[in-house]
VOBA-1610 file (N, C-alpha, C; in pm, whole numbers, padded with zeros to 5 digits, always signed):
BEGIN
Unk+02742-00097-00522Unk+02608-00071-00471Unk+02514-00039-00586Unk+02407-00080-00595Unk+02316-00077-00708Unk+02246+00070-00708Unk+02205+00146-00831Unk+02206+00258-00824Unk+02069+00276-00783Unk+01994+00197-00764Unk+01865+00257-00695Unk+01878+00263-00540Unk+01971+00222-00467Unk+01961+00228-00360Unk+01995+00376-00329Unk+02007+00447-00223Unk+02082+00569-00143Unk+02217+00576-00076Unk+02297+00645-00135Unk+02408+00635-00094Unk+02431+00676+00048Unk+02501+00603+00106Unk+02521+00598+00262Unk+02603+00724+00298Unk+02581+00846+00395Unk+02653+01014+00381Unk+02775+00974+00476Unk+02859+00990+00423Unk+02966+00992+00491Unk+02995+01108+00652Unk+03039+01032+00721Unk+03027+01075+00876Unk+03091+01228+00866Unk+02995+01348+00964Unk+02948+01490+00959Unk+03110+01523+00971Unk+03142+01637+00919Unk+03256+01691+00924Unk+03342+01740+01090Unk+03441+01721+01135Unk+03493+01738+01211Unk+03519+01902+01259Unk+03392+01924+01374Unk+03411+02043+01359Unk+03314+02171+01370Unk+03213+02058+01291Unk+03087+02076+01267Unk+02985+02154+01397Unk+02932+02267+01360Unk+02827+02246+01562Unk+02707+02147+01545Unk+02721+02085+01627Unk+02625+02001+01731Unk+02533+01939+01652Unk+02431+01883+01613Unk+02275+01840+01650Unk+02218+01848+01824Unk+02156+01945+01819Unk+02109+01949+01996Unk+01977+01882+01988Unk+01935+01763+02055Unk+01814+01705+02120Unk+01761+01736+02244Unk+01661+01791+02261Unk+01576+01815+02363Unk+01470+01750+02407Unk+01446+01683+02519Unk+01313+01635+02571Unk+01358+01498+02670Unk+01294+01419+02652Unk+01281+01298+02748Unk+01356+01202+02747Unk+01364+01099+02854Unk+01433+00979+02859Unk+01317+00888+02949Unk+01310+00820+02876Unk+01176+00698+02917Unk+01175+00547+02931Unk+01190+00475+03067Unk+01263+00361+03039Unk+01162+00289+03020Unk+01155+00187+02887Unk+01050+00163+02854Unk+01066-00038+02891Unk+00969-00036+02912Unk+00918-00196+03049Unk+00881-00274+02916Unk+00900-00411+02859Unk+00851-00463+02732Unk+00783-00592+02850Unk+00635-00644+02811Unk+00610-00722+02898Unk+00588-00826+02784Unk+00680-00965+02878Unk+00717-01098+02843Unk+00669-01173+02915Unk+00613-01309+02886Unk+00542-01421+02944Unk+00658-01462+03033Unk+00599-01457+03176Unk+00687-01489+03302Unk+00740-01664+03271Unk+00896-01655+03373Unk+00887-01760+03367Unk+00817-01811+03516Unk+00822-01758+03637Unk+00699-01811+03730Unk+00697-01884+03821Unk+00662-01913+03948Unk+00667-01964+04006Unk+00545-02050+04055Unk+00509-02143+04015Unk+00399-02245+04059Unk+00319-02215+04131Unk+00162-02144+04101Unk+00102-02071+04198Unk+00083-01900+04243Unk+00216-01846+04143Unk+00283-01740+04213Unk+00232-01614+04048Unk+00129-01543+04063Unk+00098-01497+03935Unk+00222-01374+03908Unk+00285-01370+03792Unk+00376-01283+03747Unk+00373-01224+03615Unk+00442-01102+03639Unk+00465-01000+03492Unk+00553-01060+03439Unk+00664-01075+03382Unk+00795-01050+03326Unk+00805-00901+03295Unk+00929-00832+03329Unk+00912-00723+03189Unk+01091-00708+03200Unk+01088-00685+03082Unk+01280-00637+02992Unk+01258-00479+02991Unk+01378-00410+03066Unk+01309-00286+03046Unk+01452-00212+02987Unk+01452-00087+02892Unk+01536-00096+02744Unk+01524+00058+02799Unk+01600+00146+02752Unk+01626+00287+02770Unk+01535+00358+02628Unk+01456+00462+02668Unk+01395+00489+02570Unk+01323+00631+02555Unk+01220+00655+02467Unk+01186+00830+02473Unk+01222+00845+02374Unk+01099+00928+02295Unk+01147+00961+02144Unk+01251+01023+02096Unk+01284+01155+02215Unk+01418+01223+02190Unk+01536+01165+02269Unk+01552+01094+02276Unk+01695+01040+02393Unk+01677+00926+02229Unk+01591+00844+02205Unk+01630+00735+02087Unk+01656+00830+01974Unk+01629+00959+01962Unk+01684+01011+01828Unk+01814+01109+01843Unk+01885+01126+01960Unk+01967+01146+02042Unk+02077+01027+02009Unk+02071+00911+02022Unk+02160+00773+02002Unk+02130+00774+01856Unk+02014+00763+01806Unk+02068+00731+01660Unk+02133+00836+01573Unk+02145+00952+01621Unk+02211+01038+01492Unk+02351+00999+01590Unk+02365+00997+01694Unk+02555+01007+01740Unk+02574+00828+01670Unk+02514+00753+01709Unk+02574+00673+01637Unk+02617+00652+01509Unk+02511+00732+01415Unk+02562+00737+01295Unk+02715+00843+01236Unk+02710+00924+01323Unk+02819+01015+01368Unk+02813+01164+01318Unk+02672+01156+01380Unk+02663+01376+01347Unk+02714+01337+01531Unk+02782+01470+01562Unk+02809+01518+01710Unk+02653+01610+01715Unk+02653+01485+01812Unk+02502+01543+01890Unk+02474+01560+02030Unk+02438+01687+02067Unk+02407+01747+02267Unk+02305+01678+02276Unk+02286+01623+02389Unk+02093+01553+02420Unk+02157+01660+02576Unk+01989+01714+02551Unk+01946+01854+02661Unk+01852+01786+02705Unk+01859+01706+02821Unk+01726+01624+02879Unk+01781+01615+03095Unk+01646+01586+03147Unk+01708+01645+03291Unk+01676+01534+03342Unk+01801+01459+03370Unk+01873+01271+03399Unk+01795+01277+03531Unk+01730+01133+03611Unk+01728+01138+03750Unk+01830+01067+03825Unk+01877+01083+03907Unk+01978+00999+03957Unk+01940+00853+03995Unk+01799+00811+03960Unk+01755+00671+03990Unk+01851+00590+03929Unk+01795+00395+03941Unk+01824+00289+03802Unk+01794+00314+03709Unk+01666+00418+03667Unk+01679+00412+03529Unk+01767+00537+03457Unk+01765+00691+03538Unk+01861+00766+03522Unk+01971+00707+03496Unk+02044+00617+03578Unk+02158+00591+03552Unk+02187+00473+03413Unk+02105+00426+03378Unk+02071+00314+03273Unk+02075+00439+03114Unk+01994+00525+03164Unk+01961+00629+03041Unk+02128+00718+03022Unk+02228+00762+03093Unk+02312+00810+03096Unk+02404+00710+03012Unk+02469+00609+03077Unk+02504+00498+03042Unk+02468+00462+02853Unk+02365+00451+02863Unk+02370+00443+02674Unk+02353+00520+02608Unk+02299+00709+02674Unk+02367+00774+02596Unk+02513+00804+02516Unk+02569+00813+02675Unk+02734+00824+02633Unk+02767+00691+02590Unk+02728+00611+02604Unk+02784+00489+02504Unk+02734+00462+02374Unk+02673+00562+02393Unk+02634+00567+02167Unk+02734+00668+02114Unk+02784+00772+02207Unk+02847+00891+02170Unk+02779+01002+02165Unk+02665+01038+02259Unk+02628+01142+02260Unk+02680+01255+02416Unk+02683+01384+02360Unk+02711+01469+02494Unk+02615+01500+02606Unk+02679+01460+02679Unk+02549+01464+02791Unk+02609+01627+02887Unk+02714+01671+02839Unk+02770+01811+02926Unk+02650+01895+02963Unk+02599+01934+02898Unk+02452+02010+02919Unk+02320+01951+03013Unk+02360+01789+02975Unk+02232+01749+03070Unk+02222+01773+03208Unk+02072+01822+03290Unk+02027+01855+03425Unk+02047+01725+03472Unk+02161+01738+03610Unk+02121+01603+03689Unk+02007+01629+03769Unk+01927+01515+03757Unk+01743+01606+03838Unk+01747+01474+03986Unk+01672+01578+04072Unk+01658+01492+04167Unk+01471+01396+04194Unk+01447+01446+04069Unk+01286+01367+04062Unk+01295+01207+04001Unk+01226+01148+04014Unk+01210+00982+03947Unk+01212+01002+03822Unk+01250+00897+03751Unk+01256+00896+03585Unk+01114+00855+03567Unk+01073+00902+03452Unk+00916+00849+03360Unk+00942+00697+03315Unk+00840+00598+03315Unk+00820+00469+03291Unk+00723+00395+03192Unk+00721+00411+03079Unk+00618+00356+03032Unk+00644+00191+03015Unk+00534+00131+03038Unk+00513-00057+02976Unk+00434-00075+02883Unk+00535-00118+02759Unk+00480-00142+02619Unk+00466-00292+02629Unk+00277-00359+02575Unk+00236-00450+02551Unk+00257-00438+02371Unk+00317-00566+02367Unk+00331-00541+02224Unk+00252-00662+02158Unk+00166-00575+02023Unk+00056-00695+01955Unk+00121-00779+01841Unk+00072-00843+01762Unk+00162-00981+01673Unk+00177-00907+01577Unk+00198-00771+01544Unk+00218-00665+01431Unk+00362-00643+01493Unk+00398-00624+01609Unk+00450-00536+01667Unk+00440-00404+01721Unk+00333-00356+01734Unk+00292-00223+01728Unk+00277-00257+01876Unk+00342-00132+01957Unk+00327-00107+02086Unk+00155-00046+02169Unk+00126-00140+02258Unk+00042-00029+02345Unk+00095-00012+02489Unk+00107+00167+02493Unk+00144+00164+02579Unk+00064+00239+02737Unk+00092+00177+02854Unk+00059+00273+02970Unk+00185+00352+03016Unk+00164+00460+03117Unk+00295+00553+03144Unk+00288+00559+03274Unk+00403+00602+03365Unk+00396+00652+03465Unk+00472+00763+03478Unk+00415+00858+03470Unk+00517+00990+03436Unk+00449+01135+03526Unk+00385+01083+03636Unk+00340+01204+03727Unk+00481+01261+03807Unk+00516+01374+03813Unk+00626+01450+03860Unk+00735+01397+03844Unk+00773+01314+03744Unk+00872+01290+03689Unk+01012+01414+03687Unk+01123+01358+03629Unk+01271+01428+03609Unk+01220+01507+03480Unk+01180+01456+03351Unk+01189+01521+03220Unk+01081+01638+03227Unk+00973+01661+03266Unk+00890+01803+03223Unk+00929+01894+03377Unk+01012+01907+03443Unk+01035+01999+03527Unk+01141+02117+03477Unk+01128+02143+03311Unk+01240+02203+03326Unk+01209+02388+03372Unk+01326+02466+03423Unk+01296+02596+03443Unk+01331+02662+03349Unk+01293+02780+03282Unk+01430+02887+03198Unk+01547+02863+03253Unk+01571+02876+03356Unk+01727+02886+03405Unk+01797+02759+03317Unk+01704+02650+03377Unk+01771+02547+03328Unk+01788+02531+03180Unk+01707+02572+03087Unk+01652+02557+02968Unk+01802+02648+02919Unk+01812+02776+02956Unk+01894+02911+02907Unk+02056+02853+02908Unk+02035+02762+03020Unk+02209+02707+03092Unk+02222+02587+02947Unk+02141+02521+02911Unk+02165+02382+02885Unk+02183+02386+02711Unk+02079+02498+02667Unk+02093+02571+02458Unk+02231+02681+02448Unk+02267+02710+02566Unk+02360+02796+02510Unk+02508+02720+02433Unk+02552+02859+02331Unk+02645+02768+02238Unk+02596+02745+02131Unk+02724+02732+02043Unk+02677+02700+01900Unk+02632+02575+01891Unk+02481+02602+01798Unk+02418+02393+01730Unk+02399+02481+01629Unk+02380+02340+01522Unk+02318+02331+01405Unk+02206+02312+01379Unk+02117+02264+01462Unk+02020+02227+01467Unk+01929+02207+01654Unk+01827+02242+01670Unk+01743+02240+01795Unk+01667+02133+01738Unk+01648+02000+01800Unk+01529+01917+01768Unk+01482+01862+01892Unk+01318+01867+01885Unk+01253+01860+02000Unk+01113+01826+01988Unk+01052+01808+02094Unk+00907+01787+02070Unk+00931+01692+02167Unk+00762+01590+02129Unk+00742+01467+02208Unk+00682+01526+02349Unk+00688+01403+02467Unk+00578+01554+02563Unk+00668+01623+02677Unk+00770+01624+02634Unk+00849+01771+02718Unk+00825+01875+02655Unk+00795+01917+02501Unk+00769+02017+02465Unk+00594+02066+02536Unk+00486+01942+02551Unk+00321+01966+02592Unk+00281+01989+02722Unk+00384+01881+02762Unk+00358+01868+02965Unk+00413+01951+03014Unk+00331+01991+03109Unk+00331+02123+03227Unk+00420+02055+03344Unk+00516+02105+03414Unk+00513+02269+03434Unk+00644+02333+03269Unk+00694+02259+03252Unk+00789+02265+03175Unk+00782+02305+03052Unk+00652+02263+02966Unk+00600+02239+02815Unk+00613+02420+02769Unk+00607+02464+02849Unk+00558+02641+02802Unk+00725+02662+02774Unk+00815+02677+02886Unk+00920+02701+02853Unk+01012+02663+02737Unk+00996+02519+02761Unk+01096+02440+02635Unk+01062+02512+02497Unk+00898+02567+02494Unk+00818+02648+02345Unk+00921+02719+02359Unk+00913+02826+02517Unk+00950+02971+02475Unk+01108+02961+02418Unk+01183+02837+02475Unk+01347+02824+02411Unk+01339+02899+02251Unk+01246+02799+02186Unk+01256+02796+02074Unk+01235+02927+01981Unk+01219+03048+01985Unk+01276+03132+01973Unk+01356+03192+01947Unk+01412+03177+02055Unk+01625+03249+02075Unk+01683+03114+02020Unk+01641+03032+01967Unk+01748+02893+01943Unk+01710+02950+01811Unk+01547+03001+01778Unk+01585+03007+01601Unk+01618+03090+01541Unk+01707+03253+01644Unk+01836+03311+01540Unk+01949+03266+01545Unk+01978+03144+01578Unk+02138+03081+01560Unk+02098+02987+01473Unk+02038+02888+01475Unk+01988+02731+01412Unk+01852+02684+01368Unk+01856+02578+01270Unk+01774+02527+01252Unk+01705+02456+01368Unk+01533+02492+01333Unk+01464+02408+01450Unk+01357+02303+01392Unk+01350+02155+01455Unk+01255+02057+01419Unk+01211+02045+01538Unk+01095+01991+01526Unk+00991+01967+01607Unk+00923+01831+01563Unk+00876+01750+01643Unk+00837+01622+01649Unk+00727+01595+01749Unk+00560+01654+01739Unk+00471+01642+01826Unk+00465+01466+01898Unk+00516+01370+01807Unk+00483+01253+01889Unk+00384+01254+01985Unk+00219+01251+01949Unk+00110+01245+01971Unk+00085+01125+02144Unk+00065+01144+02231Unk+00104+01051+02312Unk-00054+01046+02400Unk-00167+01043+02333Unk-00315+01070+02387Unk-00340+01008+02544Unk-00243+00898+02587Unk-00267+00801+02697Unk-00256+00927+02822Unk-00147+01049+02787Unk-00075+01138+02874Unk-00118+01260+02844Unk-00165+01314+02738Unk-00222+01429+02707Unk-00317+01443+02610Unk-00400+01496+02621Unk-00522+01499+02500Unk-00484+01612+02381Unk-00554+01526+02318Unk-00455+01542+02162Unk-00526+01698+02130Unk-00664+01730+02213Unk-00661+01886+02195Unk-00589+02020+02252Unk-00472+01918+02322Unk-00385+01999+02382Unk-00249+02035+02322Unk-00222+01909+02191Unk-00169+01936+02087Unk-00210+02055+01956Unk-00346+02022+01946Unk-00396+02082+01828Unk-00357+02216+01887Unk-00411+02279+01978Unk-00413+02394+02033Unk-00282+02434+02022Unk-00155+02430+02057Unk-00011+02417+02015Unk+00037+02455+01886Unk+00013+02351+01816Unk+00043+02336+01639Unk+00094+02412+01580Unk-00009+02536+01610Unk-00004+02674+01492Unk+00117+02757+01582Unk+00115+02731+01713Unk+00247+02800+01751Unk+00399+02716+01734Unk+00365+02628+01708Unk+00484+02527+01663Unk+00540+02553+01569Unk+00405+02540+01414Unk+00480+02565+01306Unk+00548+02650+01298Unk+00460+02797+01330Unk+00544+02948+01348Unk+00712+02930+01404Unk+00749+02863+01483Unk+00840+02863+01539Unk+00937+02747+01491Unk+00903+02684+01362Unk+00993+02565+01354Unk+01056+02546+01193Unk+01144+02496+01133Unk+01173+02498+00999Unk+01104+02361+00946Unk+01113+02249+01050Unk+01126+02104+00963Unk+01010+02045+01092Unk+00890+02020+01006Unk+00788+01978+01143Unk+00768+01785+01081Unk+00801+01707+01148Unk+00785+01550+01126Unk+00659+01550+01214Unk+00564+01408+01132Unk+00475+01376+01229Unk+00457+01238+01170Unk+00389+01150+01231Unk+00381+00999+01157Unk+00205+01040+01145Unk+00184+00918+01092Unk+00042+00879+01006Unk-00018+00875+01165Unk+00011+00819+01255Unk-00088+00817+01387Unk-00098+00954+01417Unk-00009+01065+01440Unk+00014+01185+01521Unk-00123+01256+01402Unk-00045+01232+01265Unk-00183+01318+01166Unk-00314+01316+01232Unk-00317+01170+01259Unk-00461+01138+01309Unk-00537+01192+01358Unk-00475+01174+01489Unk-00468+01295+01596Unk-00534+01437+01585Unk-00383+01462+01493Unk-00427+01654+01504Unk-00489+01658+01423Unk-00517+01605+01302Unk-00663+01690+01251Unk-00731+01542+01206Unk-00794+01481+01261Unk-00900+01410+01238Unk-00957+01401+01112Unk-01033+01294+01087Unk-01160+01306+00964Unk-01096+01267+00849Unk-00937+01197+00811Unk-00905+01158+00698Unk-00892+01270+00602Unk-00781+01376+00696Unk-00724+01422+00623Unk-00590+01385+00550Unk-00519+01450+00438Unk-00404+01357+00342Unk-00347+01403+00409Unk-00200+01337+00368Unk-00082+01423+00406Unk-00031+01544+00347Unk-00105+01589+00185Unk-00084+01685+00156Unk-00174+01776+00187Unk-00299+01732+00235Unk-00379+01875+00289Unk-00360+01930+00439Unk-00269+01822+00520Unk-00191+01873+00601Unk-00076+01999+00586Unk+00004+01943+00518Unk+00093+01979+00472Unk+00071+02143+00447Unk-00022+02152+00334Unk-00097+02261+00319Unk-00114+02376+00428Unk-00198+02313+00510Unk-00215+02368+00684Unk-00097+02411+00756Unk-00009+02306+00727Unk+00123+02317+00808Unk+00210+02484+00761Unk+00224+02451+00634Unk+00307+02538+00533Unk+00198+02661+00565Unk+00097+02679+00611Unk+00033+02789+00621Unk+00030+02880+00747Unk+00109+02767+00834Unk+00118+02835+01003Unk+00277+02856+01033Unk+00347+02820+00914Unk+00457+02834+00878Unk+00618+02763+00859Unk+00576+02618+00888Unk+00675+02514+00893Unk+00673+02555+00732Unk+00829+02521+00646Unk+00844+02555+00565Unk+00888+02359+00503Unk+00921+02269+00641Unk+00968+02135+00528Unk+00840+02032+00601Unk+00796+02009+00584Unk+00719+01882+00648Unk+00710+01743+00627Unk+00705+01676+00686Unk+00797+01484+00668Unk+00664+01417+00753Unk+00576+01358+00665Unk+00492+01249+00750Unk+00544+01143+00680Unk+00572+01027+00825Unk+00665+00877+00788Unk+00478+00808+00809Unk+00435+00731+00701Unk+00344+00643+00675Unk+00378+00479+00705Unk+00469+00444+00773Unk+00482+00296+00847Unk+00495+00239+00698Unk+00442+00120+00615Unk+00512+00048+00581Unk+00464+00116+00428Unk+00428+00243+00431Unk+00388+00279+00269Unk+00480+00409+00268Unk+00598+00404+00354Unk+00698+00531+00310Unk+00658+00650+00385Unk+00750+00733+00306Unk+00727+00884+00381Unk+00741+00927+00277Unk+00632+01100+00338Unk+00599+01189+00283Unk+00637+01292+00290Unk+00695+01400+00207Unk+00733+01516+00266Unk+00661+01653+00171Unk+00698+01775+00195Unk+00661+01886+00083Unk+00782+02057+00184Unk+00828+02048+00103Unk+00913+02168+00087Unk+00842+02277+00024Unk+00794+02404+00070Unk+00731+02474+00047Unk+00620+02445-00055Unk+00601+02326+00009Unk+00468+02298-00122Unk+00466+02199-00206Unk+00600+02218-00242Unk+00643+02044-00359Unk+00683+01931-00293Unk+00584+01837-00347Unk+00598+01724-00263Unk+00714+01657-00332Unk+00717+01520-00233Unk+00794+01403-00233Unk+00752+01274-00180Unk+00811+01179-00226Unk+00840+01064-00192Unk+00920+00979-00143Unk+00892+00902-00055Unk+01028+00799-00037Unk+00954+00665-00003Unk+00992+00543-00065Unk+00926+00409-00019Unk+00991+00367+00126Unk+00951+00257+00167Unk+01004+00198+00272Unk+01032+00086+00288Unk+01180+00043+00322Unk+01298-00044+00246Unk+01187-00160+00332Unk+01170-00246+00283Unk+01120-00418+00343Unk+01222-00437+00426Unk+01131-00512+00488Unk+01221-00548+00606Unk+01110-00657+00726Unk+01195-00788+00787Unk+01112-00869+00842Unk+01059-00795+01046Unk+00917-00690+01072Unk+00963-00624+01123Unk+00910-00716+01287Unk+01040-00682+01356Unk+01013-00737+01531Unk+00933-00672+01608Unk+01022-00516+01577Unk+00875-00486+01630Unk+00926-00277+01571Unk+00801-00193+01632Unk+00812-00098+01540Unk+00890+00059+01661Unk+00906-00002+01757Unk+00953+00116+01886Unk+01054+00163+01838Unk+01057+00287+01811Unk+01147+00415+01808Unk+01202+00389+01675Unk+01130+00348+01564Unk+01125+00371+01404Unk+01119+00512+01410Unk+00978+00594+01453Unk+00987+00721+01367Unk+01063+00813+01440Unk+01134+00790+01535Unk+01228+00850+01605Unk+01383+00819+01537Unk+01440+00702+01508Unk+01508+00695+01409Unk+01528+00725+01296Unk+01391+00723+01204Unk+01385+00794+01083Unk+01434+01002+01075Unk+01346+00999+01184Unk+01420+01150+01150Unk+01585+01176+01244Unk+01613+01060+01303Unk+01785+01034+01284Unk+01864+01090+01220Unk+01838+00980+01065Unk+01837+00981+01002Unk+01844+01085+00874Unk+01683+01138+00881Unk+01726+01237+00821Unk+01793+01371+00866Unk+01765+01396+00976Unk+01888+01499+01004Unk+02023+01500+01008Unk+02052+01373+01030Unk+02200+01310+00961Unk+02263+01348+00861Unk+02171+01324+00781Unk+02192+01332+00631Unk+02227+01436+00576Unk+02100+01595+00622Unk+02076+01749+00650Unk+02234+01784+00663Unk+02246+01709+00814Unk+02356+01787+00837Unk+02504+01771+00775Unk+02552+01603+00727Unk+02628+01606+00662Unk+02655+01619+00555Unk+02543+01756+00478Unk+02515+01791+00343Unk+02548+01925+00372Unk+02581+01972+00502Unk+02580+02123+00556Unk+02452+02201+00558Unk+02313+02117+00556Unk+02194+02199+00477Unk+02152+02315+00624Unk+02187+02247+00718Unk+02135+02237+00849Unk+02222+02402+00922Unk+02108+02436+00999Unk+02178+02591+01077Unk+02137+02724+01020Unk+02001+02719+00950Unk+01985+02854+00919Unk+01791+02803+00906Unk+01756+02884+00835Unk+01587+02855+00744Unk+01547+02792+00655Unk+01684+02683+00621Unk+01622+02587+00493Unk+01703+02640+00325Unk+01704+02826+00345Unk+01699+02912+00227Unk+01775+02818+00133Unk+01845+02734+00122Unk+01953+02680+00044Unk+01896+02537-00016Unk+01813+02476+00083Unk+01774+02325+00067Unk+01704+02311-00063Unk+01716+02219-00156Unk+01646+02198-00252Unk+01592+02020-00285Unk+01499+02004-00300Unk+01393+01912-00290Unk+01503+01774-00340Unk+01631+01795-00430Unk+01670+01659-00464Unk+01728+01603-00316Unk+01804+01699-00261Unk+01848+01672-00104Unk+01775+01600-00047Unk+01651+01674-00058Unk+01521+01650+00090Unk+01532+01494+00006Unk+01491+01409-00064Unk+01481+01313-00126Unk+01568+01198-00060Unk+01737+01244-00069Unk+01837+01191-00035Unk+01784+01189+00145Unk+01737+01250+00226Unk+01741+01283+00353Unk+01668+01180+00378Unk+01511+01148+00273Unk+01433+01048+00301Unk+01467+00921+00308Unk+01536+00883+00196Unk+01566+00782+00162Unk+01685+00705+00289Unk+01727+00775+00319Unk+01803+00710+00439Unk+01758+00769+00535Unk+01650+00817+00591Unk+01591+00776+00698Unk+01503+00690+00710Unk+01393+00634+00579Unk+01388+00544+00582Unk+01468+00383+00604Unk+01552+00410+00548Unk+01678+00260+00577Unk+01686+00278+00735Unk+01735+00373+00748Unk+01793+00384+00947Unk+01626+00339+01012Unk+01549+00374+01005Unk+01401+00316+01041Unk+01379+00152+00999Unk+01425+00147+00906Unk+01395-00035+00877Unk+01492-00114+00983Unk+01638-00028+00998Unk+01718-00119+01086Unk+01696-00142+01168Unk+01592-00003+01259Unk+01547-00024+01397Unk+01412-00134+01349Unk+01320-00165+01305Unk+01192-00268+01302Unk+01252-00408+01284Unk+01387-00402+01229Unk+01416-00528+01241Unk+01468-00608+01372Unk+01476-00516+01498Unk+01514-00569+01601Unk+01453-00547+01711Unk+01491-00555+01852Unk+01328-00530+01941Unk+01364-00435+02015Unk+01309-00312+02018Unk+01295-00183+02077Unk+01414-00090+01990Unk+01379+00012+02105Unk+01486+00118+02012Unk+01637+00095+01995Unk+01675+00052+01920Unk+01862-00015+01926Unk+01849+00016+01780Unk+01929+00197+01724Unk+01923+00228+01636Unk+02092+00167+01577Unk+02085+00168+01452Unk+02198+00133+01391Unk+02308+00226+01408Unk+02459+00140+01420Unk+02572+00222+01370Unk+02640+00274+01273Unk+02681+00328+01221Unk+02693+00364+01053Unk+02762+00268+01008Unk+02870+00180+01080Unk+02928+00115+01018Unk+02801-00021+00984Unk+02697-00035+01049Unk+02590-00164+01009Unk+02496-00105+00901Unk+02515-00001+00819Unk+02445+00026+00715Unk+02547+00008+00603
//
């Protein structure tokens, strides 16, 4: 292997506690030119199991950290579709709520970039109903890590609780957070407003170049984010910039990582893979399960660099179908 590349981390130790994922499962509708019936106007749509945390849920078990996904299944087709490729990536579903509400639906129109637009249908859905009870039943036990966000952490009735988890999850483990900015479903001043209680409450805050957008407007960098961030108290911060790399800063000192080329199909559940990826990496370095105190910036580097790769594998194919370790 040529020495500029990143060495591939050998699969998490046997033994290890958990990666726990929290939040949604979203079956996502891809609309395709019908084939039709003469007269007869039609959609097509291919519809793929999906949600930022259920796709970053499959891509770290596939790569082989042992990972809990804490998400509340509906017993529908798509509940049962979303169960089904969890446990068939290798993730634990023991913790998951069987819910008796409809699963959330979004239909991604996708443009000749690949870049998704999407609509949702996610009124009283299975994923934002969660209770404490349920929340208290589903974190207990040793993890290494709490990762969460996306809009089970924003959407009501649920969004307050899943915050208040985070707390009592962060004297056992490390916690990430992943706002995944979703404006179609919530207004992004309902994020901003959030933020500063996020950082407070989180070790490793990811956001992509769109979510930046978002929360603070006006063309701000990623390091005067960063800045902001590190000031409300996230201590690692990771903005993935699409085809110009990712960014990170560990109490301040930045980093770099490019982003491996690649011919892309399309871009669904990249930045959900990327931080896969890097918590993959975290964890089969042991960095993962406390405040960071130990992590040092050549790591964070190594973390990037193959979450970038695990992100290129997913753009090279269509929707979220993250790689297995053995295809890296």
């Amino acid at each position: 292997m040529p020495e500029s590349e990143p060495s591939v981390p050998s699969p998490s130790a046997a033994g290890a506690a958990p990666v726990a994922v929290l939040g949604e499962c979203v079956a996502d509708a891809f609309v395709r030119a019908p084939a039709g019936h003469a007269g007869t106007p039609a959609i097509g749509l291919d519809v793929l199991p999906g949600g930022g945390p259920a796709n970053t849920a499959v891509a770290l078990a596939r790569l082989g950290t042992p990972t809990r996904f804490l998400g509340r299944l509906s017993s529908d087709v798509f509940g049962r579709l979303f169960r089904d490729h969890l446990a068939g990536s290798g993730v634990d579903l023991s913790r998951a709520v069987a819910a008796s509400e409809p699963s959330t639906l979004a239909v991604a129109d996708l443009d000749e970039d690949g870049r998704a637009d999407y609509s949702f249908h996610a009124e009283n859905t299975a994923d934002w109903q969660w209770t404490p009870q349920e929340l208290a039943a589903a974190a207990r036990g040793p993890v290494s890590c709490l990762h969460t966000g996306s809009l089970a952490l924003v959407r009501p009735p649920g969004g307050r609780a899943v915050e208040e988890l985070l707390a009592d999850v962060a004297a056992r483990a490390t916690v990430s957070i992943d706002p995944n900015v979703r404006p179609l479903l919530v207004e992004p001043a309902a994020y901003r407003a959030a933020l500063p209680r996020w950082c407070a409450a989180t070790d490793i805050l990811r956001l992509s170049d769109d979510d930046l957008a978002h929360l603070l407007p006006g063309g701000t960098s990623p390091e005067e984010a960063a800045d902001t961030f590190h000031g409300d108290g996230a201590r690692l911060v990771v903005v993935t910039l699409g085809a110009d790399g990712v960014f990170a800063s560990l109490d301040g000192e930045r980093m770099r990582a490019p982003a491996p080329h690649v011919e892309v199909v399309d871009s669904v559940g990249a930045g959900d893979s990327f931080m896969a990826g890097f918590l993959h990496s975290l964890h089969t370095a042991g960095a993962l399960g406390g405040r960071l105190d130990a992590l040092r910036p050549g790591r964070v580097r190594e973390a990037l660099a193959f979450g970038a790769r695990v992100a290129a594998a997913v753009c090279a194919v269509r929707g979220a179908n993250p790689p297995w370790a053995g295809d890296l």
